[in-house]
C-alpha positions in Angstrom: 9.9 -21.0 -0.2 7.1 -22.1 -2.0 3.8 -21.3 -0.6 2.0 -24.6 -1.5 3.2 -26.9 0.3 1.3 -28.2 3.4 1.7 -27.5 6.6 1.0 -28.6 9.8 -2.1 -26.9 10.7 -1.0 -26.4 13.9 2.0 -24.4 13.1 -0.1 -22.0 11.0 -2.8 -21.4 13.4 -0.2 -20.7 16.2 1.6 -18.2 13.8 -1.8 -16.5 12.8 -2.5 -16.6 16.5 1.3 -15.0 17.4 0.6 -12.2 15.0 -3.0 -10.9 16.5 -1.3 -11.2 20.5 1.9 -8.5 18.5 -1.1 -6.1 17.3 -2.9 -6.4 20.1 -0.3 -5.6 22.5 1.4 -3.0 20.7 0.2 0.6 21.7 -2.1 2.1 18.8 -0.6 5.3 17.6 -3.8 7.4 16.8 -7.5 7.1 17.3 -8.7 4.8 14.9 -5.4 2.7 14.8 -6.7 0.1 17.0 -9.9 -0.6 14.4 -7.2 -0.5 11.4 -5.1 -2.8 12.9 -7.1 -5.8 14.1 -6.1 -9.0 12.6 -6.5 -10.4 9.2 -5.3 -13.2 8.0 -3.1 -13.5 4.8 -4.5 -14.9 1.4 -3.4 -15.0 -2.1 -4.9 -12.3 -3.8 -3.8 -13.8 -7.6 -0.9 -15.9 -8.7 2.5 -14.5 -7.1 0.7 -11.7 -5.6 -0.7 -11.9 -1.7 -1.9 -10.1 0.7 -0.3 -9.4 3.8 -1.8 -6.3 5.8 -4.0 -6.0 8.5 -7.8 -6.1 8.0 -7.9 -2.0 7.6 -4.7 -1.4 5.9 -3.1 -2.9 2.8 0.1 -4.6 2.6 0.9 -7.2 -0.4 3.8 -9.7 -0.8 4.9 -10.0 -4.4 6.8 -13.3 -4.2 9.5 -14.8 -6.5 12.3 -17.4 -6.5 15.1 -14.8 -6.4 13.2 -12.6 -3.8 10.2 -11.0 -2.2 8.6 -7.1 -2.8 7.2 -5.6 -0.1 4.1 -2.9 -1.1 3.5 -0.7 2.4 3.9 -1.5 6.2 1.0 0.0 7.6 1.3 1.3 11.5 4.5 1.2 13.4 2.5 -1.6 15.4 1.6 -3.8 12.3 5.4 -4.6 11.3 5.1 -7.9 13.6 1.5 -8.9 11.9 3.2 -8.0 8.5 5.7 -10.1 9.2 3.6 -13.2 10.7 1.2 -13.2 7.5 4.5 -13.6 5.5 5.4 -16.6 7.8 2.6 -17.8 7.5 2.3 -18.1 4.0 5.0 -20.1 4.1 7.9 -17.1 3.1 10.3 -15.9 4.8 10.7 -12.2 5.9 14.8 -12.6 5.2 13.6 -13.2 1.4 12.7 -9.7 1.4 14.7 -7.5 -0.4 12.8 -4.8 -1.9 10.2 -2.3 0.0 8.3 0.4 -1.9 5.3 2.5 -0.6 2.1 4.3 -1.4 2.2 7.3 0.6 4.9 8.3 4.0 2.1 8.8 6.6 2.2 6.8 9.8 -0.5 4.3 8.5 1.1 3.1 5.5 4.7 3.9 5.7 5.0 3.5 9.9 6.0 -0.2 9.6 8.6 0.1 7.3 11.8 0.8 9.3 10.6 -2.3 11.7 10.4 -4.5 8.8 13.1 -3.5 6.7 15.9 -4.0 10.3 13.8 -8.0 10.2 14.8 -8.2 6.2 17.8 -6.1 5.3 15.8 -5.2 2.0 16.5 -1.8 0.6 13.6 0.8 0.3 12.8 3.2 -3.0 10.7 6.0 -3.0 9.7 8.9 -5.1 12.2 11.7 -4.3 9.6 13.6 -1.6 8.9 10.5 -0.2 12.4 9.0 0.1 13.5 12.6 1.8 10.8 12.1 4.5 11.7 8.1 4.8 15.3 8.9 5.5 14.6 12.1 8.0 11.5 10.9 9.2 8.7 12.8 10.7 5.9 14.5 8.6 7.3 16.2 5.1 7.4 19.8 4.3 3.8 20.7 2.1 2.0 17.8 3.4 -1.5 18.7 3.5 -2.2 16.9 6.8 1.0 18.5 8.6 0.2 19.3 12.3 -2.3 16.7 12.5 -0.8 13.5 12.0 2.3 11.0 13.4 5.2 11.6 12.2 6.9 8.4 10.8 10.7 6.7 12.3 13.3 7.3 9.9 14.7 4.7 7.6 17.8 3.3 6.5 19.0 2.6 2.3 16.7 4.4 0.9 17.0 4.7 -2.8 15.4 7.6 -5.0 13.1 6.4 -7.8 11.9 8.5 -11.4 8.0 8.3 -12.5 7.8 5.3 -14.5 10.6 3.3 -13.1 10.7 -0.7 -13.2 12.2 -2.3 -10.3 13.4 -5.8 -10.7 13.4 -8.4 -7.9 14.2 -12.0 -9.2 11.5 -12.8 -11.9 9.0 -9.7 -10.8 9.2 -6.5 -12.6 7.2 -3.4 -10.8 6.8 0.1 -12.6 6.2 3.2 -10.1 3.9 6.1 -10.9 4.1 9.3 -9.5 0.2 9.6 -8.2 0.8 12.8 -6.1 -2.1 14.6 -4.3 -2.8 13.8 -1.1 0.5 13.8 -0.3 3.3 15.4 -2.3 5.2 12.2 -3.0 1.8 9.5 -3.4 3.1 6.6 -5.7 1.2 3.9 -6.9 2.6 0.5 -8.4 2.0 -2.2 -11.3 2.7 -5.4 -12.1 1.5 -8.4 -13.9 0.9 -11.7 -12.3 0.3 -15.3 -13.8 -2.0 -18.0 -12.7 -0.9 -20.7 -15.2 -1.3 -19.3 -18.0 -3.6 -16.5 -17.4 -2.2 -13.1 -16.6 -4.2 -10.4 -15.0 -2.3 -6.6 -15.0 -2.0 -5.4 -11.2 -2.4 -2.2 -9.4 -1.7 -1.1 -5.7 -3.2 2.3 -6.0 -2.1 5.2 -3.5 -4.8 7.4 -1.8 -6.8 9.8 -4.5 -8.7 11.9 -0.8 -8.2 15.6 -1.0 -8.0 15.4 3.0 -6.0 17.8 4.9 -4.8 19.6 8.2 -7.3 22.8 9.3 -6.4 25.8 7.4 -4.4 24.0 3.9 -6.0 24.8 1.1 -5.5 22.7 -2.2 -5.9 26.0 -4.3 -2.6 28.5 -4.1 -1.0 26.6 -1.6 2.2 28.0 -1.2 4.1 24.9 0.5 2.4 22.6 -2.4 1.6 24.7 -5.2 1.0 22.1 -8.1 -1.0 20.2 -5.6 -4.5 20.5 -8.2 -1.5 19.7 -11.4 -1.0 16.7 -9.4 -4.4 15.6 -8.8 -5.1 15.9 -12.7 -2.3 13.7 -13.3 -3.1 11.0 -11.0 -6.6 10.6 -11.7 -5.7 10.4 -15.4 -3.0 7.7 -14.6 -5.8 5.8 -13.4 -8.3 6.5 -16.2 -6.0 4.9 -18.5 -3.6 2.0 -16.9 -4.4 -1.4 -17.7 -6.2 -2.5 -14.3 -7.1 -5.9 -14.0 -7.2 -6.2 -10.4 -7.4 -3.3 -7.9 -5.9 -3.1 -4.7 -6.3 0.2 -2.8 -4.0 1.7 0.3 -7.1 1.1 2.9 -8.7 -2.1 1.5 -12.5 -0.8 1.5 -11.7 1.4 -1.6 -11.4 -1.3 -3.7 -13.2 -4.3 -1.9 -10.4 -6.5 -2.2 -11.5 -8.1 1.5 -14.9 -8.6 0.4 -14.2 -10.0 -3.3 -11.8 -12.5 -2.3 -14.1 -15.1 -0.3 -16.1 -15.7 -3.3 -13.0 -17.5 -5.2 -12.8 -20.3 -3.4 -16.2 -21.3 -4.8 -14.9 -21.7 -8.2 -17.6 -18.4 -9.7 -17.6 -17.2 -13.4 -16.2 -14.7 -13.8 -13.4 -14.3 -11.3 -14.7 -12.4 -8.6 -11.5 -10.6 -8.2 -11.3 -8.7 -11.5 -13.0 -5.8 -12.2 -11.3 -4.0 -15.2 -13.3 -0.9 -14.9 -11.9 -0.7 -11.1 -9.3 2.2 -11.6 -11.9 4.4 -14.0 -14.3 4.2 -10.8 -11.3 4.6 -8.7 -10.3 7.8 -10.5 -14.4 9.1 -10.8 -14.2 9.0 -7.0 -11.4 11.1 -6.8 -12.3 13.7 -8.8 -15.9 13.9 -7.3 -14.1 14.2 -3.9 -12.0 17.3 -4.9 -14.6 18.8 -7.0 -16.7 18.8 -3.2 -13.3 20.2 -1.5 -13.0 22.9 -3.9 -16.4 24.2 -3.5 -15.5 24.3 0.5 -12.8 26.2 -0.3 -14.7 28.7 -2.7 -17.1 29.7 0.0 -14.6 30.5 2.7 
C-alpha cells in the first residue's frame, strides 16, 4: 500500500486510538514496562523507512513494493501497538515478510512471535540469537541471566553470517554482528531515498555493559570474548557510514525529539547527524571503561 494517500481522519485516529486501549490493557511484563510501552504514534523517520514502536522502545518499518522488514517488536504487550502504527500508516501487517532484531531480551525481541503468527514473515537472527528465538527463554552467557523475562519461542527462524544482506522486494539490509551486551547483539543498515537524496541508515543494538549481580565482563567463563566483542562493536560504529541513527531505546539517539522539527522545513535536516554512531560508540566505551573499574576493585 502506499503510505501517501489520504485518509479519512477518522479511520486513523480510531486506529491510533485501538492501538493505546491494546497497550494499555495488556499486563506489563516488568517494572518499567508500563513507562516503555505508552503510546506513540508512527511517523516516517526518512524516505521508505518509519517508525513504528512505542514511545520507549524502537521498532521501524522498512517498506517496499514487494514487501515490508520488520526491525524489533519490543514487549510481548507492544505486538498489537506495533501492528496498529503499521495500519495506520497505511501498510498492512500481512505485507510483512521479513523480521530481524537487535538483541533477544523481552523488550526488544518479546513482540516478535505475536507479530510474526499476524504476518507469516520469516525471522533471521545471528546464530546465538536465532538459538534463543527458537527455544525461547533467556540464552546461555547472557549477562543479565536470572534477572530478566525470558522471551516466547518463535517459529522459521533462519541463521544469518556477520555482514549478510537480506533482500525484501527493492530493500537490501546488511547485518552486523555488534555483540556485548548480549552474546548475539546485531545491528542493521540500509540506505533510504527521498527523491533523489539518499541518506545511509542504521538501527544500532545496545552498546550498555549491564548485567545480572555477580557476571563479570572480564574472564567470564559462560561469555569469554565478551570485552573481544565490545571492541568490535564499538569499532563497527566508529567507522560505518551513519547518516541517520536510530537506537534500540529511542533516547540514545534522540530520534523522538529530532523528528518534530522536520515538519518545519529547517536547514539542515534535523534528522541527520553523521557523527551520530562515533558518539554512539564514545558512549560505549566510556560506559565499560566505568564497569571495568567496578570490577577491578571487587
Amino acid at each position: 500500500m502506499n503510505s501517501d494517500r489520504s485518509r479519512p481522519a477518522t479511520c486513523l485516529f480510531a486506529l491510533m486510538c485501538a492501538s493505546v486501549l491494546f497497550a494499555q490493557h495488556r499486563t506489563p511484563s516488568c517494572a518499567n514496562c508500563a513507562e516503555w510501552n505508552q503510546a506513540q504514534p508512527p511517523f516516517r523517520i526518512f524516505g521508505n523507512t518509519y517508525y513504528v514502536g512505542t514511545h520507549g522502545l524502537s521498532s521501524v518499518l522498512i517498506a517496499s513494493s514487494g514487501g515490508h522488514v520488520l526491525i524489533d517488536g519490543d514487549l510481548p504487550e507492544s505486538a498489537p501497538q506495533i501492528a496498529g502504527n503499521i495500519k495506520s500508516l497505511g501498510f498492512r501487517v500481512e505485507d510483512v515478510k521479513l523480521i530481524v532484531n537487535s538483541h533477544v531480551h523481552f523488550d526488544h525481541a518479546g513482540g516478535i512471535a505475536e507479530l510474526q503468527q499476524q504476518s507469516g514473515a520469516r525471522v533471521a537472527a545471528s546464530p546465538w540469537s536465532a538459538e534463543v528465538l527458537r527455544t525461547g527463554g533467556v540464552g546461555r552467557g547472557d549477562p543479565q541471566r536470572g534477572t530478566i523475562t525470558g522471551i516466547a519461542a518463535v517459529q522459521k527462524v533462519t541463521t544469518l553470517h556477520d555482514g549478510e544482506r537480506l533482500r525484501v522486494g527493492d530493500t537490501t539490509i546488511t547485518a552486523h554482528f555488534t555483540a556485548g551486551h548480549t552474546p548475539g547483539g546485531t545491528s542493521w543498515t540500509w540506505t533510504s531515498c527521498e527523491a533523489s537524496i539518499c541518506r545511509d541508515m542504521v538501527y544500532a543494538d545496545s552498546l550498555n555493559p549491564i548485567s545480572a549481580p555477580g557476571f563479570k565482563f572480564t574472564g567470564n567463563r559462560e561469555y569469554p570474548q565478551a570485552l573481544a566483542d565490545f571492541e568490535k562493536s564499538f569499532k563497527f560504529f566508529e567507522t560505518t557510514a551513519c547518516d541517520i541513527l536510530i537506537t534500540a531505546h529511542p533516547e540514545f539517539s534522540g530520534v523522538l525529539d529530532r523528528m518534530p522539527r522536520r515538519g518545519s522545513d529547517a536547514k539542515p535536516d534535523p534528522v541527520v547527524d553523521t557523527g551520530a554512531c562515533r558518539r554512539y560508540a564514545e558512549s560505549g566505551r566510556a560506559k565499560l571503561r566505568e564497569r571495568l573499574a567496578v570490577e577491578a576493585e571487587k
